[in-house]
BALOBA-1460 file (C-alpha; in Angstrom, 3 decimals):
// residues 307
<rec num="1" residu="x" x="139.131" y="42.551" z="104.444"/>
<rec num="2" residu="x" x="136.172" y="40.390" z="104.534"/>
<rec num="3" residu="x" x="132.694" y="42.569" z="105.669"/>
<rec num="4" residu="x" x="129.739" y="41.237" z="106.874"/>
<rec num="5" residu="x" x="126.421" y="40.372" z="104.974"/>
<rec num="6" residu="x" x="124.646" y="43.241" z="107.290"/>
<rec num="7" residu="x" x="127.263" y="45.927" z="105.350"/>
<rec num="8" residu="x" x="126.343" y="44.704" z="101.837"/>
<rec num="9" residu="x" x="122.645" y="44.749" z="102.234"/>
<rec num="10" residu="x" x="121.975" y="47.316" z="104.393"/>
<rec num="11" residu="x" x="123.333" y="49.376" z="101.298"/>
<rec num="12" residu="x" x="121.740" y="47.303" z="98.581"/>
<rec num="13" residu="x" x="118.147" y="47.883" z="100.691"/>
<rec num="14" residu="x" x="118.871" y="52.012" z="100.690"/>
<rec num="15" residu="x" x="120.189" y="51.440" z="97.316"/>
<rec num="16" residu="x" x="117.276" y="49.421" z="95.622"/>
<rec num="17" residu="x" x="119.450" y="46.557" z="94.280"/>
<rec num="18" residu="x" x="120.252" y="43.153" z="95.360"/>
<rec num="19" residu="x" x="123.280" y="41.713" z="96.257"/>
<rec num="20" residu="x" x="124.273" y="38.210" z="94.490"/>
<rec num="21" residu="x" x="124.650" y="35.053" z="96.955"/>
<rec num="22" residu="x" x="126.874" y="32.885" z="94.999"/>
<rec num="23" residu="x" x="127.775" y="29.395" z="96.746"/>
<rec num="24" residu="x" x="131.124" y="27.739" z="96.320"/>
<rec num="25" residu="x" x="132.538" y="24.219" z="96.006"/>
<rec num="26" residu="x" x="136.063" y="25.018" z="95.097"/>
<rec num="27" residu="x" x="139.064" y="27.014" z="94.147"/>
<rec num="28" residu="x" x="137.836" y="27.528" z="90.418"/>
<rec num="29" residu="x" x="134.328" y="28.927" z="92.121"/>
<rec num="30" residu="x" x="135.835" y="31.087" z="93.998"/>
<rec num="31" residu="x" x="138.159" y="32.744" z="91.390"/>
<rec num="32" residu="x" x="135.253" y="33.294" z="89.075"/>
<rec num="33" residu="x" x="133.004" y="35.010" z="91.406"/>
<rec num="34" residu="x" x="135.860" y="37.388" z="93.003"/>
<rec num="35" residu="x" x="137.120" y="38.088" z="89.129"/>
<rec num="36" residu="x" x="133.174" y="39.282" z="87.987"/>
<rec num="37" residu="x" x="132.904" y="41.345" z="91.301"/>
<rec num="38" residu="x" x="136.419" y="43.204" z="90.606"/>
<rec num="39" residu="x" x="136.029" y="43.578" z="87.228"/>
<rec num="40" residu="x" x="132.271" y="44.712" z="87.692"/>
<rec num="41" residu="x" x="132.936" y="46.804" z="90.843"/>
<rec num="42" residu="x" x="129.828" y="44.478" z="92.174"/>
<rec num="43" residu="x" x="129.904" y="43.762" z="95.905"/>
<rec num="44" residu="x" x="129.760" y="39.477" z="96.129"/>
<rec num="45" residu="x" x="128.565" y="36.894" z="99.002"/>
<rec num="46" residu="x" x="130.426" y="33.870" z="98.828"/>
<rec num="47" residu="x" x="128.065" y="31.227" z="100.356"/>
<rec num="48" residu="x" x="128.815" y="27.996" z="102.036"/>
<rec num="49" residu="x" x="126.451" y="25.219" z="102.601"/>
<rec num="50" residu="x" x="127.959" y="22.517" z="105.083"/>
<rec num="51" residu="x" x="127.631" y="20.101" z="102.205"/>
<rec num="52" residu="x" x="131.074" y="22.385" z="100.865"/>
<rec num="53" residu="x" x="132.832" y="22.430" z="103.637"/>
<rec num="54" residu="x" x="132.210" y="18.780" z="104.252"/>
<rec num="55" residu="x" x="133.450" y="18.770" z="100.688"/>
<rec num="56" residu="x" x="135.836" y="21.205" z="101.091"/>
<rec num="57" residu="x" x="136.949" y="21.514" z="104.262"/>
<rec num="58" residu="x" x="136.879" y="24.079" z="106.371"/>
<rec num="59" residu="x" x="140.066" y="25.656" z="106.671"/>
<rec num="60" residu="x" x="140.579" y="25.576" z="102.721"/>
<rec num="61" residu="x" x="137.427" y="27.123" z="102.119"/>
<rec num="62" residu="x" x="138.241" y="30.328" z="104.503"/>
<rec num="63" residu="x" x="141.415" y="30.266" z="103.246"/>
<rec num="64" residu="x" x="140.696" y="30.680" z="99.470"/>
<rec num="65" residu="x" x="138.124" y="33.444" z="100.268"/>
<rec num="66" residu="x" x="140.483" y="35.069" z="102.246"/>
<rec num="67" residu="x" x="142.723" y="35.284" z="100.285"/>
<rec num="68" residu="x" x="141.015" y="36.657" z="97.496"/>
<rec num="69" residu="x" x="139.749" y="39.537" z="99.409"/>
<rec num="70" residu="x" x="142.831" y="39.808" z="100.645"/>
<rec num="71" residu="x" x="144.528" y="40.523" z="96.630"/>
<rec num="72" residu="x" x="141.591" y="41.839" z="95.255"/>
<rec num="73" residu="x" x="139.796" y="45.197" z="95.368"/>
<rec num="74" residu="x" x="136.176" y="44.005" z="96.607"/>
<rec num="75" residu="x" x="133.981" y="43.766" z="98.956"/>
<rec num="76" residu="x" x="132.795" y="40.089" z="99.707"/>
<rec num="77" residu="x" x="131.785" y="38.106" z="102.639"/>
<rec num="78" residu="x" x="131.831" y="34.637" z="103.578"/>
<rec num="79" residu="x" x="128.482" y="33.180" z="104.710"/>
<rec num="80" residu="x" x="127.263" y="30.101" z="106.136"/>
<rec num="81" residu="x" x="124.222" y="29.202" z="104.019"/>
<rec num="82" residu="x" x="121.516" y="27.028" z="105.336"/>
<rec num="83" residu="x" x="123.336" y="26.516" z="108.963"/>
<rec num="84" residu="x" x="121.701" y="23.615" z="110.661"/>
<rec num="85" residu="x" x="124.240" y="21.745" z="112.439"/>
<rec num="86" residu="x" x="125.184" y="24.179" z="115.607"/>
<rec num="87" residu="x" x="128.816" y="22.590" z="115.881"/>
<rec num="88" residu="x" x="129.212" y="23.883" z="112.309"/>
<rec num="89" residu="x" x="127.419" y="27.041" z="112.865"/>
<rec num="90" residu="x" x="130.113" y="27.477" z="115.875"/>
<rec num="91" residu="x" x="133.072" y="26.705" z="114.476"/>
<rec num="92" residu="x" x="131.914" y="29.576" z="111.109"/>
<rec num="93" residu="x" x="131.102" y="32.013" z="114.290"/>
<rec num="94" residu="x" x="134.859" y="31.409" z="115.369"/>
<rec num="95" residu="x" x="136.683" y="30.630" z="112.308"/>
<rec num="96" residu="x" x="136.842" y="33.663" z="109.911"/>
<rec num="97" residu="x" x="133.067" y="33.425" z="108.709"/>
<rec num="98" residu="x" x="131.460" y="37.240" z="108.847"/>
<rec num="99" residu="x" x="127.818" y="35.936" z="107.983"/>
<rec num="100" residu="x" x="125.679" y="33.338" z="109.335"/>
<rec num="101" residu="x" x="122.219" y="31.894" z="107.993"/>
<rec num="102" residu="x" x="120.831" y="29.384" z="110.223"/>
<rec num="103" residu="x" x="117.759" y="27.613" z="108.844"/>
<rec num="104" residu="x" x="115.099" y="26.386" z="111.484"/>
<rec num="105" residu="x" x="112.411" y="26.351" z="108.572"/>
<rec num="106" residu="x" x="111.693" y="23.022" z="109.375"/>
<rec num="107" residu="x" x="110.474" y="23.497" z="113.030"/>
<rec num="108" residu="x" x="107.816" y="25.326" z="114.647"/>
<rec num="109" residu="x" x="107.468" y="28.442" z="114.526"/>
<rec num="110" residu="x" x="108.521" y="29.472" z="117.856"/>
<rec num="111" residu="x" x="111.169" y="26.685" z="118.200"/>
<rec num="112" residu="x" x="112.564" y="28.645" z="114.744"/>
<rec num="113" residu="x" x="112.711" y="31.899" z="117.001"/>
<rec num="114" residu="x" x="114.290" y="30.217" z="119.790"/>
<rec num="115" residu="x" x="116.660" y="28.383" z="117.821"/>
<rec num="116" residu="x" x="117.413" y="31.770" z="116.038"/>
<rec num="117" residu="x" x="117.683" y="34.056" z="118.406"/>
<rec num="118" residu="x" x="120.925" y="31.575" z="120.117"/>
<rec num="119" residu="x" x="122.633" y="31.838" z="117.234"/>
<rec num="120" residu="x" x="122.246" y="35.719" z="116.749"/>
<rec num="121" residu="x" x="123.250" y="35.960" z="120.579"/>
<rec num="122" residu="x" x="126.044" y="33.768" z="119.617"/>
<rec num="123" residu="x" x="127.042" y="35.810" z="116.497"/>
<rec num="124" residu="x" x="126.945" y="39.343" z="117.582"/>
<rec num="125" residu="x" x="128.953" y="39.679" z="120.100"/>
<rec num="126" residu="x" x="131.764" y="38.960" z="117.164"/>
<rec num="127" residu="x" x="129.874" y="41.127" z="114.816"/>
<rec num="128" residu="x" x="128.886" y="38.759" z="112.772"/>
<rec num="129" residu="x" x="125.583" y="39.215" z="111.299"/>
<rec num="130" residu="x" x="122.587" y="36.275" z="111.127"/>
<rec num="131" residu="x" x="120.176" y="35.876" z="108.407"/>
<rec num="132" residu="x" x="116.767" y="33.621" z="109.402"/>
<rec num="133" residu="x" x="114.403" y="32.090" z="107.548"/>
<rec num="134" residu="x" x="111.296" y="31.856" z="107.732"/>
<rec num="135" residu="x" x="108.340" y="29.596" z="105.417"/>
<rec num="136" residu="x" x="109.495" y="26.679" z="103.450"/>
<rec num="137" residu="x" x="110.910" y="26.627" z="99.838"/>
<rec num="138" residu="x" x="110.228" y="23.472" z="97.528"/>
<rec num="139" residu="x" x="113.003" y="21.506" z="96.445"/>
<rec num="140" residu="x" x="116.272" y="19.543" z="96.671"/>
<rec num="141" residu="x" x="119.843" y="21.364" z="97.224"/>
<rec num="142" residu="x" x="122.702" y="19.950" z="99.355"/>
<rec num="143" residu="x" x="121.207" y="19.409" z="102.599"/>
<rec num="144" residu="x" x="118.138" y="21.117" z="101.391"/>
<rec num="145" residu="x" x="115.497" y="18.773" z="100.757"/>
<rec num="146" residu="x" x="111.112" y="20.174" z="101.101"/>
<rec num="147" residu="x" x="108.595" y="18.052" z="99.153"/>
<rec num="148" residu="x" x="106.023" y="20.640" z="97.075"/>
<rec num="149" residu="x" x="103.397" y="19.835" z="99.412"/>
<rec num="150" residu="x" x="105.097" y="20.722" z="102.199"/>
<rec num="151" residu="x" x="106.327" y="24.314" z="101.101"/>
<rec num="152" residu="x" x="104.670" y="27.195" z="102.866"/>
<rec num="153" residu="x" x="104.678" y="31.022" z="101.910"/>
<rec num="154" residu="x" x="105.920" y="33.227" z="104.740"/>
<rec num="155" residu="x" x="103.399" y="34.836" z="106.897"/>
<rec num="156" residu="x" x="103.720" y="38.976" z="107.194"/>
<rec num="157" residu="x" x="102.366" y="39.112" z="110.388"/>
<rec num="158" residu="x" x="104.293" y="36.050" z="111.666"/>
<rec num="159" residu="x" x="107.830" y="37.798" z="109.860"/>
<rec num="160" residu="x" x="107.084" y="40.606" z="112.291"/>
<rec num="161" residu="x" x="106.959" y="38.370" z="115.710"/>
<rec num="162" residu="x" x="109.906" y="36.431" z="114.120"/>
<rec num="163" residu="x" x="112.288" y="39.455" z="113.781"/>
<rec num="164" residu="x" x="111.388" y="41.015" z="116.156"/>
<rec num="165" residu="x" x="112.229" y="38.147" z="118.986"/>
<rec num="166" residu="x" x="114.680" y="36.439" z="117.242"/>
<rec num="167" residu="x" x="117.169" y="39.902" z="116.173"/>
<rec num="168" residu="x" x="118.133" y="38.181" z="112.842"/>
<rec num="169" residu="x" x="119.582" y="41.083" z="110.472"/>
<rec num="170" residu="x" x="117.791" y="39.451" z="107.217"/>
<rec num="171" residu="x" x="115.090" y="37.437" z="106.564"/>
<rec num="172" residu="x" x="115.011" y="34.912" z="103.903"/>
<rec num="173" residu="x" x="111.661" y="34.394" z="102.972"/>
<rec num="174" residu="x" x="109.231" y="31.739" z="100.564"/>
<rec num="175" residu="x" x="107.207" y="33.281" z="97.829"/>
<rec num="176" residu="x" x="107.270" y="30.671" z="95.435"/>
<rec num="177" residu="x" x="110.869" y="29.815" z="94.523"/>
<rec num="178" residu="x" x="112.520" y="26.141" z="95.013"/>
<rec num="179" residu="x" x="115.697" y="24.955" z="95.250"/>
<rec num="180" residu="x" x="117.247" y="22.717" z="92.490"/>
<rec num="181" residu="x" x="116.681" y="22.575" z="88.703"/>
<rec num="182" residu="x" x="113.054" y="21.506" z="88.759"/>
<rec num="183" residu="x" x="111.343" y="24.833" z="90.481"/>
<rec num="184" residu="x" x="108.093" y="24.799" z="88.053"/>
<rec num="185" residu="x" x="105.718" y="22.135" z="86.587"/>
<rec num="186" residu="x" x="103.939" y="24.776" z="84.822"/>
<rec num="187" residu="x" x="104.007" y="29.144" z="84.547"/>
<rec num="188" residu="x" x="106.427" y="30.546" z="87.073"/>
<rec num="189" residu="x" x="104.735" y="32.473" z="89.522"/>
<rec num="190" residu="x" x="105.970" y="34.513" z="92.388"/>
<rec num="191" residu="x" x="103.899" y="35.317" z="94.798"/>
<rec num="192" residu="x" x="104.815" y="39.138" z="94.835"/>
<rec num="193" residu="x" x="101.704" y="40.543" z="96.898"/>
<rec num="194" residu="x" x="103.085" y="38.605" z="99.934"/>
<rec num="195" residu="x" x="106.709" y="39.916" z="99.754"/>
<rec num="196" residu="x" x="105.700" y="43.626" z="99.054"/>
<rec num="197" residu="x" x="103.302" y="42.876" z="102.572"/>
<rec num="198" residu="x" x="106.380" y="41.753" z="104.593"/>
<rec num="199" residu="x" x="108.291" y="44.594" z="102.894"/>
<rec num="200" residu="x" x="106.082" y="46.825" z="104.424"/>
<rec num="201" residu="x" x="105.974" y="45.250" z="107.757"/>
<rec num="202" residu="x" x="109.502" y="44.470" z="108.427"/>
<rec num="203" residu="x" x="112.389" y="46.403" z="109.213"/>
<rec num="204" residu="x" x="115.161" y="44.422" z="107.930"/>
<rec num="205" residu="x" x="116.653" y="43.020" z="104.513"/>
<rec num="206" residu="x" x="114.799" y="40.589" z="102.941"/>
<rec num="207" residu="x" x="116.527" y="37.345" z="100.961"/>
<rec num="208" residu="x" x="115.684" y="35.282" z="97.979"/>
<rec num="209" residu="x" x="116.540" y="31.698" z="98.159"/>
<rec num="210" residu="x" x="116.322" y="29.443" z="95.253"/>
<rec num="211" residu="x" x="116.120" y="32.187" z="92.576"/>
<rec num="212" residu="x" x="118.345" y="30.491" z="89.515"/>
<rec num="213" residu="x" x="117.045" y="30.666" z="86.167"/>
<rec num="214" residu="x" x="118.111" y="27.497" z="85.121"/>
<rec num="215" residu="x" x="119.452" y="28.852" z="81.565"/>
<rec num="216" residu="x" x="118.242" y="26.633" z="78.974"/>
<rec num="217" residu="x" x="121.417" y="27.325" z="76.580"/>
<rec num="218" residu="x" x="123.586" y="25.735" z="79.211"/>
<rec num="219" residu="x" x="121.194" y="22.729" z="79.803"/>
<rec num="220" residu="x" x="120.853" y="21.927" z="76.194"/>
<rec num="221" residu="x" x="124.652" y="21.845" z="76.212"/>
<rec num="222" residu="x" x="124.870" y="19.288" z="79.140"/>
<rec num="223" residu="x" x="122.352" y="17.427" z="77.838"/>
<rec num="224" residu="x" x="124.082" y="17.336" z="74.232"/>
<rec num="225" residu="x" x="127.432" y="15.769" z="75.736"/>
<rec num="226" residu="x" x="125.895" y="13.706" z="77.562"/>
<rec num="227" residu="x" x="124.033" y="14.979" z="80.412"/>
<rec num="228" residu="x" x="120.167" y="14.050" z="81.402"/>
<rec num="229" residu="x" x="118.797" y="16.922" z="82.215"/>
<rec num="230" residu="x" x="115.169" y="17.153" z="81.443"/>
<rec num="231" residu="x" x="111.908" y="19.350" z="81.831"/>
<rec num="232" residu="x" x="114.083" y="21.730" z="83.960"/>
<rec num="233" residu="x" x="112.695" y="25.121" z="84.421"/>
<rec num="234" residu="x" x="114.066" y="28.156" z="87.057"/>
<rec num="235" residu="x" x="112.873" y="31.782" z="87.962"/>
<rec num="236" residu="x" x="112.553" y="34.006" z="84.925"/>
<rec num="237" residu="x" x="115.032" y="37.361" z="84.713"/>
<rec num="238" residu="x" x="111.856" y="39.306" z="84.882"/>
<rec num="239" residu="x" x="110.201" y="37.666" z="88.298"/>
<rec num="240" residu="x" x="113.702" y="38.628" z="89.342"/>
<rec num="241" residu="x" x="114.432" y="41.781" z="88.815"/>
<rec num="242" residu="x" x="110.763" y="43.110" z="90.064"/>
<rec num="243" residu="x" x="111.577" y="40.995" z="93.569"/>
<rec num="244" residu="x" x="114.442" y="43.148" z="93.503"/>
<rec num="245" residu="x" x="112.340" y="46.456" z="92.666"/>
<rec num="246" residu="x" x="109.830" y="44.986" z="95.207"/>
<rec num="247" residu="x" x="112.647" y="44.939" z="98.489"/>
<rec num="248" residu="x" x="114.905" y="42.250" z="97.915"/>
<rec num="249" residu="x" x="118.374" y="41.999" z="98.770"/>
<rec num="250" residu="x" x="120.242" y="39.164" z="98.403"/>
<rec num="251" residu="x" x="119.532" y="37.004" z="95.746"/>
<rec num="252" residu="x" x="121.092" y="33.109" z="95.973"/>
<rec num="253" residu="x" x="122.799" y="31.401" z="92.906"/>
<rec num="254" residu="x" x="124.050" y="27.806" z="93.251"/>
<rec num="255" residu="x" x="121.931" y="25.713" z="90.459"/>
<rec num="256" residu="x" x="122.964" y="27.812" z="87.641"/>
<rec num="257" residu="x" x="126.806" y="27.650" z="88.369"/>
<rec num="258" residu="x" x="126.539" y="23.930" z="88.892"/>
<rec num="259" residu="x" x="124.383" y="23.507" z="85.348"/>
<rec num="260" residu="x" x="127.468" y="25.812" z="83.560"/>
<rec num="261" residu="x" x="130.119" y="24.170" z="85.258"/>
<rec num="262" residu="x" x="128.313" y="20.722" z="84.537"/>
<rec num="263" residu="x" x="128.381" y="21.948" z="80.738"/>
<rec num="264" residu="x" x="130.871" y="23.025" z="79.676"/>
<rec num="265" residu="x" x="133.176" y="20.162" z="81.232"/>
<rec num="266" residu="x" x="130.825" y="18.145" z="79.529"/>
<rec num="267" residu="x" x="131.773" y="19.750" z="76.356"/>
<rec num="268" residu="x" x="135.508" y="19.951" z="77.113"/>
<rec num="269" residu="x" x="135.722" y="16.512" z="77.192"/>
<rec num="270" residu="x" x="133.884" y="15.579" z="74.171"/>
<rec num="271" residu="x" x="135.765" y="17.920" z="71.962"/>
<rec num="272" residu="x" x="139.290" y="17.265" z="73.381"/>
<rec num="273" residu="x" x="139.231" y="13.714" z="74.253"/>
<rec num="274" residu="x" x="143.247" y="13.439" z="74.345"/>
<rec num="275" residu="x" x="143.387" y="16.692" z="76.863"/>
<rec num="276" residu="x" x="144.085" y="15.021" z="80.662"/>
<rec num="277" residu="x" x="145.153" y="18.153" z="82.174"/>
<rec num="278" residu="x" x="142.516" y="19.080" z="84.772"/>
<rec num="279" residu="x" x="143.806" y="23.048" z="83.853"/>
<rec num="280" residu="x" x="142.161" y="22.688" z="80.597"/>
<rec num="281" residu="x" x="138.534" y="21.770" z="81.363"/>
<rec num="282" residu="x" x="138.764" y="23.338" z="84.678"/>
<rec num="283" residu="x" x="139.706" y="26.317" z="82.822"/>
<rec num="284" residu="x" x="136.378" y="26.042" z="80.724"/>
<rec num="285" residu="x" x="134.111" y="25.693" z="83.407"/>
<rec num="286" residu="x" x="135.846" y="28.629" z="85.316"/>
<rec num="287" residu="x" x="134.667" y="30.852" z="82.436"/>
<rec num="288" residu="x" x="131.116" y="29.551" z="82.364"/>
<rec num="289" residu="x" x="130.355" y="30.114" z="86.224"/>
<rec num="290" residu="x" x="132.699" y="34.257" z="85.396"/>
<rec num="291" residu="x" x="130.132" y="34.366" z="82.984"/>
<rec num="292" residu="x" x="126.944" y="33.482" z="84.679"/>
<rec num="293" residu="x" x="127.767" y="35.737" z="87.740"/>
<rec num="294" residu="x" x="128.893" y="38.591" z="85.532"/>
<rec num="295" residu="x" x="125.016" y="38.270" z="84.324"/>
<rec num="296" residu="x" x="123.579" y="37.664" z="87.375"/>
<rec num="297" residu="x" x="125.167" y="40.815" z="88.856"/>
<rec num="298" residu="x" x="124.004" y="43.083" z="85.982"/>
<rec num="299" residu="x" x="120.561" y="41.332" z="87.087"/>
<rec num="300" residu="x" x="120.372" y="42.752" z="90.138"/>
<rec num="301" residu="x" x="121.535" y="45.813" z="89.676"/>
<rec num="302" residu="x" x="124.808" y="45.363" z="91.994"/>
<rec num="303" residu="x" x="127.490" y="46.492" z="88.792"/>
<rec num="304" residu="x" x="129.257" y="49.917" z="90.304"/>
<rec num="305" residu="x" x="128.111" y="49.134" z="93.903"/>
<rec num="306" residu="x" x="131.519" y="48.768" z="95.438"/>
<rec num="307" residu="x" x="133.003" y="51.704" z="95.106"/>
């Protein structure tokens, strides 16, 4: 059965590892995220922005997580990720969804706690668990979109009076990261005095949005078959894993499954030019996004963590 996100991290905070947030588009995502967690005994969050289920739709997405949890020996949930439309957020809170995140970054700071703290009243009376977030992160990603100029670190003192009234059971906060391909015009810096400060202050999980590395290896593949991918540049393994050493856990993936994906279709198609069967590339970009979650889980320290 599907558990809730408050079960994996709860663990993954006593633990001192991070659990991987992995969003998913389709039937090929979802089969290489549940394969890395089984074979890697690594606990998974399958995240959905409303973009996917727009995409998607609904009842297909809950079915194909459900029914890998259901056949496999895991332990995943299915989350809502960036939850701003409240019919949406509803219909996850009643559907099969065990996790919710619903963003009010963009409003005021106590219109983020009221906002919140509905959907957390909402949520846990189902025993679902929320995740807030609080501070903006740079960057464009689905319905994500924050100019750099208007990206703001989280406040420690303000993540306080934000959990405290609002309930949430995580906290995403903004150190530095960015959504998107493009997080860094120059060194990538994370901003890890403020999150050991709300570490310190706050009693719940914290989460990492925006944290893919952006592997270069896959972009210079995209870009070699065709692909336009330039100056890109993502969180460095090392920034990662000493967030993770620092108090985070959950850790979000979506660009660096998209970039694989992107790839090696790319590639597919441009060496077998006569192929039409959509098994055949598929296939190939299945492996690439197994591949890049099998890494990302060995990352954060999750490998062995579902047993």
């Amino acid at each position: 059965m599907l558990v809730t996100n408050k079960e994996l991290m709860d663990a993954a905070r006593e633990g001192g590892y991070a659990v991987g947030a992995f969003n998913i588009n389709n039937m090929e995502f979802v089969q290489a995220i549940t394969d890395a967690a089984e074979k890697l005994k690594s606990p998974a969050i399958l995240a959905v922005s409303q973009g996917a289920i727009k995409y998607a739709g609904f009842q297909n997405i809950v079915s194909l997580v459900r029914s890998a949890s259901d056949t496999k020996d895991i332990k995943v949930s299915l989350h809502l990720d960036h939850g701003k439309d409240m019919d949406i957020i509803r219909t996850c809170i009643d559907g099969g969804f065990t996790s919710i995140m619903i963003d009010g970054s963009d409003l005021s700071f106590d219109e983020n706690i009221a906002i919140t703290k509905k959907v957390v009243d909402m949520a846990r009376p189902k025993g679902i668990s929320v995740e807030g977030e609080l501070g903006r992160l740079a960057g464009i990603e689905d319905h994500v979109s924050v100019a750099e100029k208007d990206a703001i670190y989280t406040n420690p003192d303000e993540a306080v009076e934000f959990v405290e009234k609002s309930g949430v059971d995580s906290l995403a906060v903004a150190i530095g990261t960015s959504h998107g391909a493009y997080k860094f015009k120059a060194e990538a810096r994370l901003a890890m005095d403020i999150l050991s400060s709300i570490v310190e202050k706050v009693d719940v999980p914290l989460v990492l949005h925006g944290a893919s590395g952006v592997n270069q290896a896959h972009v210079g593949i995209a870009n070699e078959f065709g692909a336009a991918l330039k100056d890109t540049k993502g969180v460095p393994d090392e920034a990662i894993s000493e967030a993770v050493r620092r108090g985070i856990c959950k850790v979000n993936i979506d660009t660096d499954m998209r970039i694989a994906f992107t790839a090696f279709i790319r590639q597919s198609f441009s060496e077998n030019p006569g192929v039409f069967d959509p098994r055949g590339y598929l296939g190939a970009a299945r492996d690439a996004i197994r591949e890049v979650v099998t890494y990302k889980m060995k990352l954060f320290g999750s490998e062995g963590k579902a047993v």
